[in-house]
Every structure is written in C-alpha cells, then in structure tokens.
C-alpha positions as CSV (number, residue, x, y, z in Angstrom):
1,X,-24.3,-1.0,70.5
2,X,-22.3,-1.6,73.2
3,X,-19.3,-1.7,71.5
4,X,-19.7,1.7,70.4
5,X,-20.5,3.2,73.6
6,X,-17.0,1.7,74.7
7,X,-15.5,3.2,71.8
8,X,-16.8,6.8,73.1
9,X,-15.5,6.4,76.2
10,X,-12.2,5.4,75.1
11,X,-11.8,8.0,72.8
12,X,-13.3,10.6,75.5
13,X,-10.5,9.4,77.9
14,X,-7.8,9.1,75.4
15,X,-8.4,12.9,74.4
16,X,-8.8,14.0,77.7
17,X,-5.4,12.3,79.2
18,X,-3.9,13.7,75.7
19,X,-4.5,17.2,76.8
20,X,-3.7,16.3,80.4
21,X,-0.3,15.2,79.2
22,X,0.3,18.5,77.0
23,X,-0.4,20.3,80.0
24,X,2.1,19.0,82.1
25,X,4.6,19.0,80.0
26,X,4.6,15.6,79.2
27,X,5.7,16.2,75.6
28,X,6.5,12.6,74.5
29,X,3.8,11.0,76.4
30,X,1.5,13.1,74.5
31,X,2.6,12.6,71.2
32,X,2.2,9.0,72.3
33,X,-1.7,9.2,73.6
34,X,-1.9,11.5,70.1
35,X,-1.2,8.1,67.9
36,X,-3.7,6.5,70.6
37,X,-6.6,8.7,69.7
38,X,-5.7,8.5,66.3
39,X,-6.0,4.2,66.5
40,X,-9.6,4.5,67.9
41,X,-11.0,7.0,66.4
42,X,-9.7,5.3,63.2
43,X,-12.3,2.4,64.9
44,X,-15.2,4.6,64.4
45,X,-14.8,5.0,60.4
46,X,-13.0,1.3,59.8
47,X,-15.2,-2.1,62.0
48,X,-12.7,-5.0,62.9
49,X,-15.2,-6.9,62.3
50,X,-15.9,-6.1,58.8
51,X,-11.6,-5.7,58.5
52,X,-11.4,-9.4,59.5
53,X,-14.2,-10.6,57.5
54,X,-13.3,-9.3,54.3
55,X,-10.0,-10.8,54.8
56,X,-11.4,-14.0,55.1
57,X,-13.1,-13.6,52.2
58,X,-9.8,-12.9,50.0
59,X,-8.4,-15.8,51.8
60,X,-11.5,-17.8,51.1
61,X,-12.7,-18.9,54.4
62,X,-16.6,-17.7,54.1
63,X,-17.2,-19.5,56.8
64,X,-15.1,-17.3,59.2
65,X,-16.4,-14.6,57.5
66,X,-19.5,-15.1,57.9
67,X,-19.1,-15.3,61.7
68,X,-17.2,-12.2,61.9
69,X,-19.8,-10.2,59.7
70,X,-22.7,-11.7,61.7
71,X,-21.0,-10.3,64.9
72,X,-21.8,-6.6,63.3
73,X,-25.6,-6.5,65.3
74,X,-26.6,-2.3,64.6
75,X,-24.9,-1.7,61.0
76,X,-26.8,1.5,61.2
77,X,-24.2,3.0,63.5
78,X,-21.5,2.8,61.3
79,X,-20.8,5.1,58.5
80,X,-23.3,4.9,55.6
81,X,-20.6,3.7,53.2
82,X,-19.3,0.8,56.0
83,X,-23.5,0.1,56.6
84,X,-23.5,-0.7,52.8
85,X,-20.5,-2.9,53.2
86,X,-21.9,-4.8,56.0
87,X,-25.8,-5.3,54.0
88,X,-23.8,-6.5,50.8
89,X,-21.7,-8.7,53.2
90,X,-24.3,-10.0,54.8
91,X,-27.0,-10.3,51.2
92,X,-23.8,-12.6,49.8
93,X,-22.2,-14.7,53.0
94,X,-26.0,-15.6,54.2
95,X,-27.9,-16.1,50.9
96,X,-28.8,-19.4,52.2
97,X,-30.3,-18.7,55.3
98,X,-31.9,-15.4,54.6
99,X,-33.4,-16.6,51.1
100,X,-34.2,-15.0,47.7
101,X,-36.5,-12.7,48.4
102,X,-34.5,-11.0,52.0
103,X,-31.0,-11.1,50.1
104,X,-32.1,-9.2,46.8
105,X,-33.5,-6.3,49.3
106,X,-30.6,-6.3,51.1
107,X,-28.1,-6.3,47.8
108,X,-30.9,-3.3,46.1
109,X,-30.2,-1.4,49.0
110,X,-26.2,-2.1,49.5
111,X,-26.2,-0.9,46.0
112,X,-28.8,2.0,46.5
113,X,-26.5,3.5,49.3
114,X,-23.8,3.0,47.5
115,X,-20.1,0.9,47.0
116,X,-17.2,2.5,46.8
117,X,-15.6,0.2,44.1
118,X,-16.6,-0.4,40.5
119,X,-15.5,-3.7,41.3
120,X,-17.8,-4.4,44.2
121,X,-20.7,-2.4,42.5
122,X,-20.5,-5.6,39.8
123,X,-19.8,-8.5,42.0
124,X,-23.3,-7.0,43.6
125,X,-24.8,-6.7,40.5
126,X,-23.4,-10.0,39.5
127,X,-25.1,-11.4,42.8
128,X,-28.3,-10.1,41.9
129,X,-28.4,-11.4,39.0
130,X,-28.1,-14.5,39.9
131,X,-31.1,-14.3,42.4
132,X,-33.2,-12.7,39.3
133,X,-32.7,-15.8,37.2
134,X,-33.3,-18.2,40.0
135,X,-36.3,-16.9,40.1
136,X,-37.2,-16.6,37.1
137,X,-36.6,-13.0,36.0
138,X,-34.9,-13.5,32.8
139,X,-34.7,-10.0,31.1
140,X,-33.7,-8.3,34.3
141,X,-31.1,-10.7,35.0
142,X,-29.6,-9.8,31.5
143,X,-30.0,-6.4,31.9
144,X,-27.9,-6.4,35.6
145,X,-25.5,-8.7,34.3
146,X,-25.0,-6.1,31.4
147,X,-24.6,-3.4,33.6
148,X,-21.6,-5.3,35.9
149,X,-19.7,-6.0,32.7
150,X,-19.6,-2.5,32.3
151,X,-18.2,-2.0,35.6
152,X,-15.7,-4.7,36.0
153,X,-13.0,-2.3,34.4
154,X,-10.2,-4.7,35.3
155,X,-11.7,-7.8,33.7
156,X,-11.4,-9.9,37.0
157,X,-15.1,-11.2,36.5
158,X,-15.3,-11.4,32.7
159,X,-15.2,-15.3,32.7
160,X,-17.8,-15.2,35.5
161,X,-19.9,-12.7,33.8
162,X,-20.3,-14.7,30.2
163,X,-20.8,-18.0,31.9
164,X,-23.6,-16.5,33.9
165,X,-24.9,-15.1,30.4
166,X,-24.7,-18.7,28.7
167,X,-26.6,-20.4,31.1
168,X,-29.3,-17.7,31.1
169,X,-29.5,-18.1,27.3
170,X,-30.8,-22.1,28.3
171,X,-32.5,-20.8,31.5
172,X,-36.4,-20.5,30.4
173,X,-38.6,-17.6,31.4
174,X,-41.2,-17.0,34.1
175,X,-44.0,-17.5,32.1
176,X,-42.4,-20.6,30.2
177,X,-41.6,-22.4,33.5
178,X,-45.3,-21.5,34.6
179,X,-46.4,-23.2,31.6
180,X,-44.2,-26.1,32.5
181,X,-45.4,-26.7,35.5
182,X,-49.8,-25.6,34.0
183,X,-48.4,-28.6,31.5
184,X,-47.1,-31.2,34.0
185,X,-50.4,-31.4,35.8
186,X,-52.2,-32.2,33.2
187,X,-52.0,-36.0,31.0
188,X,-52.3,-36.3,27.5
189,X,-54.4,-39.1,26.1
190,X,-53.7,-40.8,23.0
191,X,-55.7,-39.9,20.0
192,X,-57.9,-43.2,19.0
C-alpha cells in the first residue's frame, strides 16, 4: 500500500515538473522527464516484484521467487490481470505452506479472473489437477488435465501432461481409498 502511494506521488511530481519544464522552455529536459513519467507509470500496470519473481522462476530459483512474490502484500491494487498473476503465483510457489484446500481457491480464482496465456491457463490447470488427485478427486482431475492439453498449443507440457495421466490411471478413487482405510480397521479371522 505504501508502495503505491509513493508511486502516485512520483508520478504526480514527474508530470507536474514535465509541464513545468515545457513551460519554460526547457525543451530537452522535458522530453527527458516525458520518458520519466513514462518509466513509472509503466510501474503502475507492470510490479517489480512480480517482474523479478517470474524471472526467477525461468531461471529456476523458486526460492527467490517466492520471496519476491510474497513481498506483493495488497494484490488487489494491481490490475485485475497482474492480481491474477500474483494468486496463481502465490497458489504454486506456496503450495506447501498454504495447503490443499487454500491453493485450489486461490488457483480457481487466478483462472476465474483470468490468464493471459494459453500456456499459463494449463500449467494452472495442470496445478489443479494435481491438488484434485491428491485428494482424491479422480474424474475431475482427468477432466482438468484434459482441458490443459488442449491448451498447451506448443506442446511444452505434453510429457508432463501424460505422466500426470498415467499415474492417475493407478491412483484409486475417493471412495476406494475410503474403503481402504473402512477395511484396514478392521481384522479378518480365519475361517475354522
């Protein structure tokens, strides 16, 4: 929050000694403060944070990610497309701490306001997913992996994708591993 106030202010002042500078007569110097105000208001639609974590990410450092996407406090200020960066972000890079139940909210609702990449709508779907057949939801899990294989248009996860689909073939359902667990309980005696 913070951060953004400062961000107003700078860009108030940068516009405001911009126009200053045109007024005087300062040609050059306000062409100069011009590229200024474009650098932060460029800030408002594009996070540094976010920019250094996903770069992290390609260079596969998730731990630095993870620190730089956890600086990102009020998402909710950012446009909607960057807040559903930051939720997907966050669903992926914190699976472990946040658990099952909190990450597949936060990836429905990354995906509900909407990625701008086929290739990131998959890797979320992909994600979820997982989380369905970890906890049991078999068909669903099928049914989202489905629907990322039809997204990843460049093939990048297709390996991914159909070992994911293999294991879920072996993985049992909710209501078998319910019965496995009804069936542990309980000791069989020989027959006499």
């Amino acid at each position: 929050m913070i951060s953004f106030i400062i961000r107003c202010v700078l860009a108030a002042a940068s516009l405001f000694f911009t126009v200053v500078l045109f007024y005087n007569g300062s040609w050059g110097w306000g062409i100069c403060m011009i590229l200024v105000s474009a650098i932060i208001g460029f800030s408002f639609f594009r996070n540094e944070n976010m920019i250094l974590a996903l770069n992290q990410m390609r260079l596969g450092n998730t731990e630095k990610a993870k620190k730089h996407i956890n600086k990102i406090t009020h998402p909710q200020f950012l446009v909607k497309k960057q807040h559903a960066y930051v939720i997907f972000l966050q669903a992926v890079l914190n699976t472990q701490e946040f658990g099952h139940a909190k990450s597949e909210k936060m990836l429905r609702k990354a995906i509900g306001m909407g990625l701008r990449t086929n290739q990131d709508n998959a890797v979320a779907r992909m994600h979820l997913a997982g989380i369905c057949a970890q906890t049991g939801r078999k068909k669903e899990a099928l049914s989202l992996l489905a629907e990322a294989k039809k997204m990843d248009s460049s093939g990048m996860m297709k390996d991914q994708i159909n070992q994911m689909q293999r294991q879920l073939k072996v993985v049992p359902s909710k209501n078998q591993m319910r019965m496995a667990q009804m069936a542990g309980g309980r000791r069989k005696t020989p027959r006499r």
